[in-house]
Residue, then its C-alpha position, 0 to 999 in steps of 0.5 A: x248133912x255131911x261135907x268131907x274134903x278129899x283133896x285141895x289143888x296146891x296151887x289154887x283155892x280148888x277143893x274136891x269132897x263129898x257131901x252127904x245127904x239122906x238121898x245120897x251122895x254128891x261129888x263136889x265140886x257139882x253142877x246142880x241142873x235146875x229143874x224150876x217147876x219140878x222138871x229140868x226142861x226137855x230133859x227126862x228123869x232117866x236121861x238126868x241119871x243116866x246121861x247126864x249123870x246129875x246127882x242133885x238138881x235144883x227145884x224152885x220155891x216160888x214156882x212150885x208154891x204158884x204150881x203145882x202147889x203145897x197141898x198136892x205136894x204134901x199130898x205126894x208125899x214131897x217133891x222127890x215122890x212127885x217128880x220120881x227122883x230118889x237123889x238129892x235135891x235142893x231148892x232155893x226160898x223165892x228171894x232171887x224171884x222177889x229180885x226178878x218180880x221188881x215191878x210186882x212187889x213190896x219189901x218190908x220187914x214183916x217179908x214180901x207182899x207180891x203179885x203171881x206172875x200167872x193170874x196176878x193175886x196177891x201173894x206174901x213170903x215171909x223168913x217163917x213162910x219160906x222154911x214152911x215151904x220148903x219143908x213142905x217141898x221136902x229138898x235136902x237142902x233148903x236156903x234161907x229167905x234173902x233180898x237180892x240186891x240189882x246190879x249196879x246198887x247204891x251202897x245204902x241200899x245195898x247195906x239196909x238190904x244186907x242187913x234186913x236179910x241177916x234178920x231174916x236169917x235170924x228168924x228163919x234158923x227160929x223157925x227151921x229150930x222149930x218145925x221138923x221135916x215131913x217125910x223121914x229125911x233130913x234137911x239142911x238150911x244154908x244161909x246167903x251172904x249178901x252185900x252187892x258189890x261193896x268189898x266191906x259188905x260182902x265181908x260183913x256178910x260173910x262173916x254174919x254167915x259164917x258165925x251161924x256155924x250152918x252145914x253149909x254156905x251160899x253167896x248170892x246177889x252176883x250173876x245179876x248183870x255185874x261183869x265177871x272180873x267183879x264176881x271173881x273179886x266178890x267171891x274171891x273176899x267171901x271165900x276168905x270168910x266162910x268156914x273151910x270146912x263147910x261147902x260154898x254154894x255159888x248161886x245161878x252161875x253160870x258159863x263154863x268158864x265162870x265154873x272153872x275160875x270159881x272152883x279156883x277161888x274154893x266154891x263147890x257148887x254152882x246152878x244155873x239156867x243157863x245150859x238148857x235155855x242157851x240149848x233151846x235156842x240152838x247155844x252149844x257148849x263144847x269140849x272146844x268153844x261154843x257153838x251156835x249151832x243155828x249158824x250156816x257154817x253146820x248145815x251140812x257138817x256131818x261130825x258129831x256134836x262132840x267127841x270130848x266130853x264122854x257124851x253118847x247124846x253128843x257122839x251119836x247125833x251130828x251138828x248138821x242133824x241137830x241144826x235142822x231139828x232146831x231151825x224146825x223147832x222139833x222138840x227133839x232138837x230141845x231134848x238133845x242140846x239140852x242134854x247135851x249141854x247138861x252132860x258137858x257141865x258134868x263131865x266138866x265137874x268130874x274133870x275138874x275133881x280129878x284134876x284136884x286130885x292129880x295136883x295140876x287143876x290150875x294149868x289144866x283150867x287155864x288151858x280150858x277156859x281159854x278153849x271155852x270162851x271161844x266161839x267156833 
């Protein structure tokens, strides 16, 4: 894998590149939609490349162990020939699933003893486990095993955890040193700074990370609930640390407006459920606010969705035409808000990238957050 810068916003952290990877090439700053079990929910393969014009998505590790499992995916010959996708594609290692499976789970150092959420039988990931299958999976990118810590977290639990997952990390550079990739493209390993909330944590973190000279870096632990001045401040201290010269992956943020801010503090890609379950219960994001689009207020407005952000999904159907596919819970509504909201996340990245580029993305962002915390 390959990051080269392309340009940097004088008066900001912002950053655009280009990363490339053996199936293809992703613009950053990016919005990775996530396809969780080897689908972005309600949203075709060709409806993703052609209207959303996404460039990689996301696959998760956890989910796609339980279903559809290793064997039929090796026997497909990966993820990418299952689903049909040919762009890149990257997949996270199970740790925010251990996070989210509090009640089901045992942490040790060994790695993680825990109960399926589908028929309850026994499961374990370890640091090597994780990297098996994730090579199995076949993304390009591939995250190390880590603890996420909740939000708030006492700070000794927060240092044992961070420090645990450096080890972790230690062991899955091993193992990835190791094994090789198993269908012809290469794959590449970012680790995760972790440290909760804690500025000399995250810092440690950082610098841990920093010194394991990977191709690129993710920072975890914040979207869980933390207030968004916290994660700016998080993320802000760990753009300090990490390499320049390396993309900086933001994981599972997170609303237009955190998108924007965090391109100004110097990270080049985000995912985050956030833009397809808010579409299937009728939550709307716009080139001007946010909209609900089962409120009352659109039942018989006949405008397009949205004019703004260069959607033929959002300029072809009307609010009012959408509401009643919702409010019926057809499933078309799913499929047009889904799409809709995807595309406005990256026609939101290509905006923010020419901005870059023009030199005024400060100004612009500022104006634009303001619009997008709005509730129409």
């Amino acid at each position: 894998m390959e990051f080269k810068i392309h340009g940097k916003d004088p008066k900001s952290n912002a950053r655009c590149g280009t990363i490339t990877t053996d199936h293809g090439e992703i613009q950053t700053p990016i919005f990775m939609p996530v396809g969780t079990a080897g689908t972005v929910k309600a949203v075709h393969q060709k409806e993703l490349k052609e209207q959303v014009k996404a460039q990689i998505i996301l696959g998760n590790t956890y989910h796609l162990f339980l279903r559809p499992g290793m064997e039929i995916l090796e026997s497909a010959g990966g993820l990418h020939q299952f689903i049909n996708w040919d762009r890149p594609m990257l997949t996270d290692s199970g740790g925010y699933q251990v996070y989210s499976l509090a009640a089901n789970r045992k942490i040790k150092e060994e790695g993680v003893k825990f109960k399926s959420h589908i028929d309850g039988s026994p499961q374990f990931f370890s640091p090597e486990s994780a990297i098996d299958i994730q090579r199995t999976i076949g993304a390009d990118i591939i995250m190390a095993f880590d603890e996420c810590t909740p939000y708030p977290c006492e700070y000794g639990y927060a240092k044992k955890s961070m420090d645990m997952t450096h080890r972790w990390l230690t062991r899955c550079i091993t193992h990835m040193g190791n094994t090789q990739p198993k269908y012809g493209h290469q794959q590449t390993l970012f680790p995760i700074v972790q440290g909760s909330t804690y500025k000399d944590l995250r810092k440690e973190s950082a610098r841990f990370i920093a010194d394991q000279g990977a191709d690129g870096n993710a920072i975890g632990g914040l979207s869980v609930g933390e207030p968004a001045e916290i994660m700016y401040e998080m993320t802000a201290w760990v753009c300090e640390e990490l390499p320049t010269d390396k993309p900086r992956y933001l994981m599972g943020v997170g609303t237009p407006a955190n998108l924007l801010e965090c391109i100004a503090l110097g990270v080049d890609m985000f995912d985050c459920v956030m833009p397809t379950r808010n579409a299937r219960n009728g939550m709307l994001f716009t080139s001007e606010g946010v909209i609900n689009i089962k409120n009352e207020k659109w039942k018989s407005d006949f405008t397009p969705i949205d004019t703004g952000c260069e959607s033929e999904v959002s300029a072809q159907f009307s609010k009012a035409y959408l509401r009643h596919l919702i409010i019926s819970k057809e499933l078309l509504g799913a499929q047009i808000s889904s799409i809709h909201n995807l595309t406005f996340y990256l026609w939101l990245m290509k905006e923010a990238r020419e901005r870059i580029l023009k030199g005024d993305f400060l100004a612009w962002k500022n104006q634009m957050v303001e619009k997008l915390s709005r509730r129409l």
